[in-house]
C-alpha positions in Angstrom: -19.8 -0.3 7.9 -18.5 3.5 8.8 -22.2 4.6 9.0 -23.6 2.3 11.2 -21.5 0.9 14.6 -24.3 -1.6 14.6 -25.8 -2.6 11.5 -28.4 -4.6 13.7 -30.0 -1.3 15.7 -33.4 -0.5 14.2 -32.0 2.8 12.7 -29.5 1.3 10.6 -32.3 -1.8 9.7 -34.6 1.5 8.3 -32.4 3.0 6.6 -30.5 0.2 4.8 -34.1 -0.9 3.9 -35.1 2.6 2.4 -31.8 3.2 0.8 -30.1 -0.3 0.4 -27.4 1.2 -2.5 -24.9 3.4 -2.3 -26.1 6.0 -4.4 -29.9 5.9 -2.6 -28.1 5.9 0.5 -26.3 8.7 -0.4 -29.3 10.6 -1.2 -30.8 10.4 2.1 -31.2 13.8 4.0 -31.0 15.0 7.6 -34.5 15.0 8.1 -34.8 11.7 6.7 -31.7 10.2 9.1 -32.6 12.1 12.1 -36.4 10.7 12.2 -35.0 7.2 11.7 -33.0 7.9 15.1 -35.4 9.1 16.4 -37.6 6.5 16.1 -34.9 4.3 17.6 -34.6 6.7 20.2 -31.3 7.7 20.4 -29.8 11.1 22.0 -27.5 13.6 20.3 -30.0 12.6 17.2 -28.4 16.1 15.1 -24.5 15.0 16.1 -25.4 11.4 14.5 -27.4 12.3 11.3 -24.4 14.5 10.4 -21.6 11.8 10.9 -24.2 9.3 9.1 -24.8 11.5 5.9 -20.8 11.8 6.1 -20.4 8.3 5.7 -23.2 7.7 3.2 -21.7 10.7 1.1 -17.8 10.1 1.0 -15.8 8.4 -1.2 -16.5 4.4 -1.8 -15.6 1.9 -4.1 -18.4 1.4 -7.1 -19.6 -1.4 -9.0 -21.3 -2.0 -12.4 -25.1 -1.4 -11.8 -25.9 -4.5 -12.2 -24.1 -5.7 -9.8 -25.1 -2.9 -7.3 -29.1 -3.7 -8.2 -28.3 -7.3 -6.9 -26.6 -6.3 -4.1 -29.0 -4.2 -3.1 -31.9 -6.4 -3.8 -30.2 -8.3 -1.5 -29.5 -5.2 1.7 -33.1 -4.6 1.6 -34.3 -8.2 1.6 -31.9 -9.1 5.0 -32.9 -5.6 6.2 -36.2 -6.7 6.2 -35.8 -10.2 7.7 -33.8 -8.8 10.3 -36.7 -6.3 11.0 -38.9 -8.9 11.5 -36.6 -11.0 14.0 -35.9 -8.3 16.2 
């Protein structure tokens, strides 16, 4: 995923479970981005919120609803196991 160069670090697990569509994602802010890396503790936290919301924002490929509502049923419920695992 362009947001994310590990979908597995704990920032990317929060936010995918907050925000598992595309449009929620999109609708994420900076605060909301830079207090998940925080959290994770990661450095240059501003630098990376930015290029995140940039990602989450730009241009991507849609779906019906329906089919986004099951797909992101099923981001948040593997977000959540993965959570839990690491």
């Amino acid at each position: 995923m362009e947001a994310f160069d590990d979908l597995s670090a704990p920032e990317a697990l929060e936010l995918l479970a907050r925000a598992p569509d595309p449009a929620a994602a999109a609708r994420l802010t900076l605060r909301q981005i830079s207090a998940a890396l925080k959290r994770a503790g990661r450095y240059k936290v501003a630098e990376r919120a930015e290029r995140i919301q940039r990602a989450l924002r730009g241009q991507q490929l849609t779906q019906p609803p329906v089919v986004a509502d099951a797909y992101a049923s099923a981001v948040a419920a593997q977000a959540a196991i993965l959570a839990v695992l690491n």
